[in-house]
C-alpha positions as CSV (number, residue, x, y, z in Angstrom):
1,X,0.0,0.0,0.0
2,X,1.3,3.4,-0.7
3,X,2.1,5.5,1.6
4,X,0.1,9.3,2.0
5,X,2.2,12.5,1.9
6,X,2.8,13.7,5.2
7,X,1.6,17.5,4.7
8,X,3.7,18.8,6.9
9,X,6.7,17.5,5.0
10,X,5.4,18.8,1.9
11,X,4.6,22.1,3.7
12,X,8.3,22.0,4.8
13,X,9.3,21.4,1.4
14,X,7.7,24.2,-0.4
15,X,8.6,26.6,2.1
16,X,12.6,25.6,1.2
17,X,11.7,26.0,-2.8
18,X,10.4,29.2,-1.8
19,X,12.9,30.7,0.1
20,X,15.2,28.8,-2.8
21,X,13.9,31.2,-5.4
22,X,13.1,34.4,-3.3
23,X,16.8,33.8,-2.6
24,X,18.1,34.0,-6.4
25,X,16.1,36.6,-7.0
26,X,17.5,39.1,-5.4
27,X,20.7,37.9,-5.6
28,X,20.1,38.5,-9.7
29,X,18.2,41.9,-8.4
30,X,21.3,42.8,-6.5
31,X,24.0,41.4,-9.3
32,X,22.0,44.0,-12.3
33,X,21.9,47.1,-10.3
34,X,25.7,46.3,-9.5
35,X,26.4,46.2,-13.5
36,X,24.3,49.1,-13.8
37,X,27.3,51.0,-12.3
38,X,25.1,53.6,-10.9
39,X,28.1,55.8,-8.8
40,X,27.7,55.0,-5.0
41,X,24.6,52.6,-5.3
42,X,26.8,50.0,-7.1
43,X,29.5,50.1,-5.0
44,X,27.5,49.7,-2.1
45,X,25.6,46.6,-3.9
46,X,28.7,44.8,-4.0
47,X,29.5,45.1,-0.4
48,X,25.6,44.2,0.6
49,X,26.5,40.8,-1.8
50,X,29.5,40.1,-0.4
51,X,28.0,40.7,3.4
52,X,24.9,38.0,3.0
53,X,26.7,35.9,0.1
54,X,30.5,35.5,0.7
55,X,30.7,35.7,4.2
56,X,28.9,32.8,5.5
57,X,30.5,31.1,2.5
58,X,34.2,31.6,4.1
59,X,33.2,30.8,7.6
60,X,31.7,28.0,6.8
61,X,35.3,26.9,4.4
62,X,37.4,27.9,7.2
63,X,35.3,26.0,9.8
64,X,36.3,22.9,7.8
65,X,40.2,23.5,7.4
66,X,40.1,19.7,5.8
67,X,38.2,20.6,2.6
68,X,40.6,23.5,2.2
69,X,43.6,21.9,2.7
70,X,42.6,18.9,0.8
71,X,41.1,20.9,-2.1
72,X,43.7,22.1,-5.0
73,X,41.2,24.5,-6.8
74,X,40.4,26.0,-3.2
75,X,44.3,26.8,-2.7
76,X,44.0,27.8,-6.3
77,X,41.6,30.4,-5.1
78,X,44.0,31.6,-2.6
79,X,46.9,31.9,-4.7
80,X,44.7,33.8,-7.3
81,X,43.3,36.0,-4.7
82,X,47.0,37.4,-3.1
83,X,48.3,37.8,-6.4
84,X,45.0,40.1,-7.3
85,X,45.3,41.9,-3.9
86,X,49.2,42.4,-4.7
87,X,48.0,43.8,-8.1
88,X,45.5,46.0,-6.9
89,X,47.4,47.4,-4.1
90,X,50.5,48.2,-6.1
91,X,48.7,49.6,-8.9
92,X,46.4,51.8,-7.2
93,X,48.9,53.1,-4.9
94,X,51.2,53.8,-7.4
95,X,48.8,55.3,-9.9
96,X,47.6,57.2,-6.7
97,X,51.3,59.2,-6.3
98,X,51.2,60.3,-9.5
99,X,48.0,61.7,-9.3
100,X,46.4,59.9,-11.8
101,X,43.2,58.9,-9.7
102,X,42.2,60.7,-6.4
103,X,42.2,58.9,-2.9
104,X,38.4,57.7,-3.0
105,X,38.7,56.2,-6.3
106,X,42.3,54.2,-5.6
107,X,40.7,52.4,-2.5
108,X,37.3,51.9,-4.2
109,X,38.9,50.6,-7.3
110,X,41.0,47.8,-4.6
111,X,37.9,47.0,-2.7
112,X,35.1,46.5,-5.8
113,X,37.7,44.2,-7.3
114,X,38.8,42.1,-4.9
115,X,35.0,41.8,-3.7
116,X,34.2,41.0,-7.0
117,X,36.6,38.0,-7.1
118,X,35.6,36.8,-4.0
119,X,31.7,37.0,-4.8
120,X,32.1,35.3,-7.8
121,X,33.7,32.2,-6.7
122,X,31.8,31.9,-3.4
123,X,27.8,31.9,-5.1
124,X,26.3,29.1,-4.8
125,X,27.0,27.1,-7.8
126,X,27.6,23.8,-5.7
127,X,23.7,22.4,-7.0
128,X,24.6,24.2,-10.4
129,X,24.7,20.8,-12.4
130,X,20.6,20.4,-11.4
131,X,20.2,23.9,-11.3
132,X,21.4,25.1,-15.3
133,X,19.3,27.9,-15.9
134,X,20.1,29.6,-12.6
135,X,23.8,29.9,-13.6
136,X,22.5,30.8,-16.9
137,X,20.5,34.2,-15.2
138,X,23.8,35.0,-12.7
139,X,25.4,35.4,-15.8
140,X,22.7,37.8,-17.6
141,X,22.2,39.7,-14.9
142,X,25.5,40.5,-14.4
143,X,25.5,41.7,-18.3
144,X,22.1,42.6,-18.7
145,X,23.1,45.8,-16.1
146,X,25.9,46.9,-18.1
147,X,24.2,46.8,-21.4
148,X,20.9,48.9,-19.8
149,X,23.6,51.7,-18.9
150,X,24.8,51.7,-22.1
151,X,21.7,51.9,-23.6
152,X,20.3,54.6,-21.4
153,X,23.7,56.4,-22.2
154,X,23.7,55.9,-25.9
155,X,19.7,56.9,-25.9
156,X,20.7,60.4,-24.1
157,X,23.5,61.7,-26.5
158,X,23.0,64.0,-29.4
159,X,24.3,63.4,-32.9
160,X,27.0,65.1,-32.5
161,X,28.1,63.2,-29.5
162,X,27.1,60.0,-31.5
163,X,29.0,60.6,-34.6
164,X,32.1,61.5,-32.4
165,X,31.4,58.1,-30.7
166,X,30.9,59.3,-27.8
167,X,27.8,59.6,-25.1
168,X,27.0,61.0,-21.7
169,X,27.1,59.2,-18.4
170,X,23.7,58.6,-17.9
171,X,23.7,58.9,-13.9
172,X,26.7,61.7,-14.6
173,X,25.2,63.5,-17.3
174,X,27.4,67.2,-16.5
175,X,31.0,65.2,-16.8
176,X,33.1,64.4,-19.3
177,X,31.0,62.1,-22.0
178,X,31.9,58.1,-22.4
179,X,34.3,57.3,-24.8
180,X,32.7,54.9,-27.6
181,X,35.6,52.4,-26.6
182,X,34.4,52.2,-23.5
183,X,30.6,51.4,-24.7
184,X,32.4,48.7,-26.9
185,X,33.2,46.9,-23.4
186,X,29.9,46.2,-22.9
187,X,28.6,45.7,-26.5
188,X,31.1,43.0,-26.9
189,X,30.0,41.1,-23.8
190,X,26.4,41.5,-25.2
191,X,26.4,39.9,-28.9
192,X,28.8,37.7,-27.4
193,X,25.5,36.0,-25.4
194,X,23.7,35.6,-28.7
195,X,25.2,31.7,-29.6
196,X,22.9,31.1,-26.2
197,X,20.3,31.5,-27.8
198,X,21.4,28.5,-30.5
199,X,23.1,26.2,-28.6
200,X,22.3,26.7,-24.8
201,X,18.8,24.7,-25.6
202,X,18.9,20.8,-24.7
203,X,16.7,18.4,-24.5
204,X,16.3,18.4,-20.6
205,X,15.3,22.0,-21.0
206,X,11.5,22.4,-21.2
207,X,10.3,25.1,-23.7
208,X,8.9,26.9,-21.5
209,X,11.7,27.1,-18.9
210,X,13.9,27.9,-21.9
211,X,11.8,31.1,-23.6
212,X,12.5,33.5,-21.2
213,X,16.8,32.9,-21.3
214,X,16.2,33.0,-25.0
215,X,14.3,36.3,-25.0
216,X,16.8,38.0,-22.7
217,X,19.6,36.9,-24.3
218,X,18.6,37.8,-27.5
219,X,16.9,41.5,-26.2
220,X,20.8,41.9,-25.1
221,X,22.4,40.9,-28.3
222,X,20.2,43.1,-30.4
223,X,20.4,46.1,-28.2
224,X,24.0,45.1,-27.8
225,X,24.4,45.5,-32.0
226,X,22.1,48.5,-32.4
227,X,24.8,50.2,-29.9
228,X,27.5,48.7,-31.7
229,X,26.7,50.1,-35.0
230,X,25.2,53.3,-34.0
231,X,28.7,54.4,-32.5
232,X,30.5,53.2,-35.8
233,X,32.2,50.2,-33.2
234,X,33.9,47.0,-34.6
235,X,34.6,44.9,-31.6
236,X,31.2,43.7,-31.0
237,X,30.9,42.4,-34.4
238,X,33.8,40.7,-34.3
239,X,33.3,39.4,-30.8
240,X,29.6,37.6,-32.3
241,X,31.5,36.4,-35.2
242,X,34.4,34.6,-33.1
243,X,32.1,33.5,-30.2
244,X,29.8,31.5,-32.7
245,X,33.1,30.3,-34.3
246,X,33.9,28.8,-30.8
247,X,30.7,27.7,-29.6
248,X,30.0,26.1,-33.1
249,X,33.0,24.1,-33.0
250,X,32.5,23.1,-29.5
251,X,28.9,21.7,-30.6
252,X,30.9,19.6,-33.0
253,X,33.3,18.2,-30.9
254,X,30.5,17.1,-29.4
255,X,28.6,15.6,-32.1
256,X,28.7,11.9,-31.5
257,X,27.4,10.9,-35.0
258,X,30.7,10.9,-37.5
259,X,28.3,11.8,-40.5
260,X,26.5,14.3,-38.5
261,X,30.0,15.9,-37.8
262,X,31.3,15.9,-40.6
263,X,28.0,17.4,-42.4
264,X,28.7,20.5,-39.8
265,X,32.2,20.9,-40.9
266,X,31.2,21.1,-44.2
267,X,28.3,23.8,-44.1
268,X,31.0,25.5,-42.0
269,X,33.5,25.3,-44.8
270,X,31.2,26.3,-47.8
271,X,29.8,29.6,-46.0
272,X,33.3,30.7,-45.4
273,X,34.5,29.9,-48.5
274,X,31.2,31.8,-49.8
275,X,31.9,34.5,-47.7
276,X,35.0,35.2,-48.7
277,X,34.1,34.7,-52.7
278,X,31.3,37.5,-52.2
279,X,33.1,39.3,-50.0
280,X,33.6,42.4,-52.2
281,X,30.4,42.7,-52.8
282,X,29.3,42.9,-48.9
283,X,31.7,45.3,-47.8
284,X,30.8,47.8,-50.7
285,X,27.1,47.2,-49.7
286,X,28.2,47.6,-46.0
287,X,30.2,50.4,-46.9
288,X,27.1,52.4,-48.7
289,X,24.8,51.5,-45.8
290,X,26.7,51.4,-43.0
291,X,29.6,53.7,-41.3
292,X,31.0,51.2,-39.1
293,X,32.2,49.1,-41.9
294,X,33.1,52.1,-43.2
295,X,35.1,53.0,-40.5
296,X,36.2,49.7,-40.8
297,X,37.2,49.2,-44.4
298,X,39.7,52.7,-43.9
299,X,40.9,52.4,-40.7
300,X,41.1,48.4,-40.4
301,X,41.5,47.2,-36.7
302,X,44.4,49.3,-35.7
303,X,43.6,53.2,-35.4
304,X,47.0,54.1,-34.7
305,X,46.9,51.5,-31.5
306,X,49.2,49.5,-32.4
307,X,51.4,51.6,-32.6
308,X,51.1,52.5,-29.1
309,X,52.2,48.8,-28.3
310,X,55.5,49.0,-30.4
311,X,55.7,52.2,-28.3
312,X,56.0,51.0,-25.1
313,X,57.6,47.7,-25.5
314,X,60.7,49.9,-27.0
315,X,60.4,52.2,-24.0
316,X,59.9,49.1,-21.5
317,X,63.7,48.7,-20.6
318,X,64.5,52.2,-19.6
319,X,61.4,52.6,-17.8
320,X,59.9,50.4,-15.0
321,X,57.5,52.7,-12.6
322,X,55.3,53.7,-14.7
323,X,54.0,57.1,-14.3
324,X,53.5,57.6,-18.4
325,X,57.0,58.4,-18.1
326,X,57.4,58.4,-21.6
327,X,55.5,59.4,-25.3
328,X,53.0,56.8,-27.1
329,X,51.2,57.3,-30.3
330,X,47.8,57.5,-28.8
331,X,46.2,58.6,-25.3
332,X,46.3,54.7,-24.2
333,X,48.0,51.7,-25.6
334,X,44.3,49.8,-25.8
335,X,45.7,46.6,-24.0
336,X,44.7,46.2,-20.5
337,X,48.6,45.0,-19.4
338,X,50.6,47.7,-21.6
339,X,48.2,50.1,-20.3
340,X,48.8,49.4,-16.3
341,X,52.8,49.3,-17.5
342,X,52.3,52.3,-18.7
343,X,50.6,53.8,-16.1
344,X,51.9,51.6,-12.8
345,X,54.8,50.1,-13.9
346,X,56.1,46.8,-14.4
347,X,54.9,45.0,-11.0
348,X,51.6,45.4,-11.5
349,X,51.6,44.4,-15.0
350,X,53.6,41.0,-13.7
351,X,50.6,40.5,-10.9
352,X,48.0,41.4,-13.0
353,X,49.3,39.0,-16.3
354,X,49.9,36.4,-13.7
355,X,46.3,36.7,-11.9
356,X,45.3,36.2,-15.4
357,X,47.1,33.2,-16.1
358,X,46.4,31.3,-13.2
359,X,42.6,31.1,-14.7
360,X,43.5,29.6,-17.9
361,X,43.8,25.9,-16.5
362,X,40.4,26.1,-14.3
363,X,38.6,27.3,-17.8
364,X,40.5,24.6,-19.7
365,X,38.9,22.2,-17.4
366,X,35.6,23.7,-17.8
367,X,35.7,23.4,-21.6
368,X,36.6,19.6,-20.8
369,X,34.1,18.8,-17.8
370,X,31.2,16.7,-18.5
371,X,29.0,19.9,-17.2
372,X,26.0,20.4,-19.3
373,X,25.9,22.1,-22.4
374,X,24.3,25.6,-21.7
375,X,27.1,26.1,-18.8
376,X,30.0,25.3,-21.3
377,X,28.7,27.4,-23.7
378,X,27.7,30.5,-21.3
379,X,31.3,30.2,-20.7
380,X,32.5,30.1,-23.6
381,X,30.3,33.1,-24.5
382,X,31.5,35.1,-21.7
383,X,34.9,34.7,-21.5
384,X,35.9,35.3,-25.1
385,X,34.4,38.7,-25.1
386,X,36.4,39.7,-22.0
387,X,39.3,38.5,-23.2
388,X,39.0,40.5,-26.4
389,X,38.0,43.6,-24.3
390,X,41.8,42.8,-22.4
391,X,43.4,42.6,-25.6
392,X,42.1,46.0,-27.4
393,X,40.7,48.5,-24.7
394,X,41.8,50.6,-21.4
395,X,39.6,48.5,-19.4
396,X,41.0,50.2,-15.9
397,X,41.1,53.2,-17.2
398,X,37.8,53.1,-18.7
399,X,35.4,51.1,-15.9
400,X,36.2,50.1,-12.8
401,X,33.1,48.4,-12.8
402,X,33.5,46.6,-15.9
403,X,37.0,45.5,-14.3
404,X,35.0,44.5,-11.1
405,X,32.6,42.3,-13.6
406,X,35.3,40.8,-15.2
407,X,36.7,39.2,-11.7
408,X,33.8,38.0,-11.0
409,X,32.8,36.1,-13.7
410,X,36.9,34.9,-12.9
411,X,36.0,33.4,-9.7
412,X,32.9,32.1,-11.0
413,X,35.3,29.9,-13.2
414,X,37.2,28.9,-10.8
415,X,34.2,27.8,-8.5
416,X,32.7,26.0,-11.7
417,X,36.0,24.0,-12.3
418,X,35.9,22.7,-8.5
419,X,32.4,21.8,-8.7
420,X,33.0,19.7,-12.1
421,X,35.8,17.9,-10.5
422,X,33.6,16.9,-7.2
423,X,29.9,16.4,-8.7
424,X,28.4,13.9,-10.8
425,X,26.4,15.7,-13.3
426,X,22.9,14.4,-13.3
427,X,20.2,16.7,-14.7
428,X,16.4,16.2,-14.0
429,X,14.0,17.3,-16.1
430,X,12.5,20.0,-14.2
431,X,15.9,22.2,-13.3
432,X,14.6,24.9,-11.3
């Protein structure tokens, strides 16, 4: 005979599911107006999040000294931590003596980071493998913010501001306007979500569960382009076109069927090779109709930037502390790492190329992990963008917040690869 459902365990039970989802949404409440970079409010987010989120996440890991010790991704963690802290100290102190930021900035700029960092690796991603699309919306919010404040910015500049690529802070609106590299920050971490909307789908996913991460992510990679083209930028284009690259050939490696691989790689193959046979004819279309290809077509991808690197790797043994000691062919070398050299000097560039270094095995082992699909991929989407940003913009100089975004979806990685080495993955069909 079958036993009745005692109601007060059910009760029980739905109270936890409850307080479950009341709980991840406002931490994805609290992760947007962060991204928003509203001045003050933000910053004050992030220490609210870390307060209620990270907190009781590192007493608990120091209360068990065992699982730290015996956990290589934890002390991985650690290491990556210090060497941020060591960054962020040196680099803001130093930037701080020669004037370059005032005193509230420099410690803000140490303390948003470093939070950052810590928030993104201490969420709560341990039920992640059963829980997909709630990953999936920690991610969105955190670029979903960003891309409203450039949209809002964008939305309140004049043409002239527009055609100099340029808008107004839209929660500073009497300071100096946003430079359109700065928009492109955020533009490339929006069409860089659009493969989600492709590939993030599987079959344990019910449709309906599925819609609203596919509208979202698709409202961000359309505003995202808009943006993109309306300030004549060419990173977010070429961001969408080397994320699908990736995430495509990732769905292929994954492709058990040999015929059904191999079919892939050839559609792959002929629109390339069709691309490129008609690609005269599209960038003379382009061209007529659009000024960022334009833009593009005269200027290419350098601007004059590259130069700037040439610049300071000549200067780079005669000068060591930084201070823009020296002449470069631009206002910024448009490289996250040649830009803190030339600003801080050559210890922070060290911590900060080795902070960055340290996350390149945990995302390895991400790519490789038997997580599902939609993670990978959100990964994937995410990271390739930021990277990209690294290689061709001021990012400290331009956001602090963007910086701050950047870490954590850093730690994030790191958590993720610690929960794919301890968990195995078993989805049900109902993930949330």
């Amino acid at each position: 005979m079958q036993r009745e459902a005692n109601p007060i365990v059910i009760k029980s039970k739905l109270r936890a599911a409850f307080r479950e989802k009341l709980h991840l949404i406002i931490l994805l409440g609290l992760l947007f107006i962060f991204s928003l970079s509203i001045p003050g409010i933000s910053y004050l987010v992030m220490i609210v999040i870390f307060v209620f989120i990270s907190l009781p996440f590192i007493v608990q890991t120091l209360s068990n000294k065992n699982r730290v010790k015996r956990s290589p991704i934890a002390i991985k963690f650690i290491l990556s931590l210090i060497v941020l802290m060591g960054f962020l100290v040196t680099y803001f102190m130093t930037i701080y003596g020669y004037n370059f930021v005032d005193e509230t900035t420099a410690v803000r700029g140490v303390i948003l980071a470093a939070l950052s960092y810590i928030v993104g690796y201490s969420i709560h991603f341990e039920e992640i493998p059963s829980k997909t699309l709630n990953y999936i919306y920690v991610f969105l919010a955190l670029i979903g913010g960003g891309i409203i404040f450039v949209y809002l910015s964008v939305n309140s500049s004049s043409l002239g501001e527009i055609l100099e690529r340029s808008a107004p802070n839209f929660w500073k609106p009497g300071e100096d306007p946003i430079n359109g590299t700065v928009l492109d920050l955020y533009s490339m971490l929006g069409t860089g979500i659009i493969p989600i909307v492709f590939y993030g789908k599987n079959q344990q996913f019910k449709s309906q569960q599925y819609k609203l991460v596919t509208i979202i992510s698709l409202a961000i990679g359309i505003i995202s382009i808009h943006m993109s083209v309306l300030l004549q930028g060419r990173k977010a284009i070429l961001s969408l076109v080397l994320v699908l690259l990736m995430t495509t050939l990732f769905k292929l490696k994954n492709v058990e069927e040999k015929n059904t691989r191999n079919l892939y790689f050839s559609i792959i193959v002929f629109i390339s090779l069709l691309l490129a046979i008609a690609s005269d004819t599209i960038m003379s279309f382009a061209v007529a109709n659009f000024e960022v290809f334009n833009r593009l077509q005269n200027e290419g991808l350098e601007s004059g930037r590259y130069q700037a690197w040439f610049d300071i790797f000549d200067a780079m043994p005669r000068h060591f502390v930084g201070g823009r000691a020296f002449s470069i062919s631009a206002s910024y070398a448009h490289n996250i790492w040649l830009d803190v050299f030339y600003d801080g000097g050559l210890l922070p560039m060290a911590l900060l190329l080795i902070f960055h270094i340290l996350h390149i095995q945990p995302f390895l082992k991400v790519l490789s992990s038997k997580l599902p699909e939609p993670i990978i991929i959100l990964t994937i989407c995410v990271i390739v963008p930021v990277l990209m940003g690294f290689q061709g913009e001021p990012v400290l100089q331009a956001s602090s917040f963007y910086f701050s975004t950047s870490c954590c979806f850093l730690g994030s990685i790191v958590r993720l690869s610690q929960v794919a080495d301890k968990y195995n993955i078993d989805i049900p069909s109902d993930p949330l």
